[in-house]
C-alpha positions in Angstrom: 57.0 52.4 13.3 59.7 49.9 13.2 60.0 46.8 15.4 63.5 46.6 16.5 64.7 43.8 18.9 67.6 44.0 21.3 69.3 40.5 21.8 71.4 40.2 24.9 71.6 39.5 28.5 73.3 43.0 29.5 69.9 44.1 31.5 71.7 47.0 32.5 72.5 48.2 28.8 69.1 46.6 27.4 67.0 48.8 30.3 68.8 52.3 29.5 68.6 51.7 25.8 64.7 51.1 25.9 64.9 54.3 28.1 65.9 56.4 25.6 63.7 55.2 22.9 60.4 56.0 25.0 61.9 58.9 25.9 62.4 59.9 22.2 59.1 58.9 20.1 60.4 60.6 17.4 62.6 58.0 16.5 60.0 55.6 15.5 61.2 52.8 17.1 59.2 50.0 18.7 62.1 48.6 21.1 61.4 45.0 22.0 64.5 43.7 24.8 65.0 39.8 24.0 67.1 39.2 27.2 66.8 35.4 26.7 68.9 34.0 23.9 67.3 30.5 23.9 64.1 32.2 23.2 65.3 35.1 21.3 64.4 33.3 17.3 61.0 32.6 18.8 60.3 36.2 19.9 61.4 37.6 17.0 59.7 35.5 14.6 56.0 36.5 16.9 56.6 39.8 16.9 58.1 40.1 13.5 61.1 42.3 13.7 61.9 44.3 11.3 65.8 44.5 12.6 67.5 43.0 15.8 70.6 44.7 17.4 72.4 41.5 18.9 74.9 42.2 21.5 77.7 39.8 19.4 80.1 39.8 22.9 77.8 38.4 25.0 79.2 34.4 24.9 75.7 33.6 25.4 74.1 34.5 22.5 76.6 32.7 20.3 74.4 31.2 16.9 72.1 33.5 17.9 72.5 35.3 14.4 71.7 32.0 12.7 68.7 31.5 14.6 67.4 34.6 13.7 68.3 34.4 10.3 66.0 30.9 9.9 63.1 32.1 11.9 62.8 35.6 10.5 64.3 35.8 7.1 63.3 39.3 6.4 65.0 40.5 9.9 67.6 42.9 9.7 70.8 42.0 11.7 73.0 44.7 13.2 75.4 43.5 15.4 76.9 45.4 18.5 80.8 44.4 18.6 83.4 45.7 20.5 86.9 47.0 18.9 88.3 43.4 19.0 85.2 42.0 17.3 85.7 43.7 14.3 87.0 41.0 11.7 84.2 38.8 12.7 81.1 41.4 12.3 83.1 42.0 8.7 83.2 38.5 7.9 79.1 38.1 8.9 78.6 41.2 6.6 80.5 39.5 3.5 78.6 36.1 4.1 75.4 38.1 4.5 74.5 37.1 8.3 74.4 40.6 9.1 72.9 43.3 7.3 75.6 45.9 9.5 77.8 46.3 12.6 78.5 49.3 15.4 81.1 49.6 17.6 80.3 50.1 21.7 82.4 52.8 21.7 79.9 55.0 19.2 77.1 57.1 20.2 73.6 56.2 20.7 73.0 58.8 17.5 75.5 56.8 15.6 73.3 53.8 16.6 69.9 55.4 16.0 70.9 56.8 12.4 71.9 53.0 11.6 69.0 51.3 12.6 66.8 54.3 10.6 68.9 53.3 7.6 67.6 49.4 8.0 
């Protein structure tokens, strides 16, 4: 089972995601929500995270990335942009920050078949 981390401070988005993974074990996703993004390189480094999703609009969580980067080298990154973000999440894919990117707009398959693919 992989240990996928959720970095943002959407509750709302972070509670209906983890809803739908326990609601589909067949996934195999462990879903871990890191809604604090001062403590977000620390949780991920305990519970050694195979991948984190990092909600890349959310101004909070800016660095983030890098954070995770240093404290888990071996985490996947997959950033969660909107349209507008695009040029950025290509840019953190050419430098290597981010393993891959999804738009909001796709749909939670779109999402699920990504993170299987990490």
């Amino acid at each position: 089972m992989k240990k996928i981390g959720f970095v943002t401070t959407n509750k709302v988005m972070a509670q209906s995601l983890a809803a739908t993974v326990r609601s589909n074990p067949d996934l195999g996703i462990e879903l871990f929500l890191l809604l604090n993004p001062k403590q977000a390189a620390l949780d991920a480094e305990v519970l050694e995270l195979d991948a984190a999703v990092v909600d890349v609009s959310d101004t909070a969580l800016e660095g983030s990335c890098d954070m995770l980067r240093q404290a888990v080298p071996g985490c996947r990154l997959l950033l969660l942009v909107p349209k507008t973000g695009h040029g950025m999440a290509i840019k953190a894919m050419k430098t290597h920050a981010a393993a891959d990117f999804v738009f909001y707009d796709t749909s939670l398959e779109y999402l699920f078949a990504k993170l299987a693919a990490i």
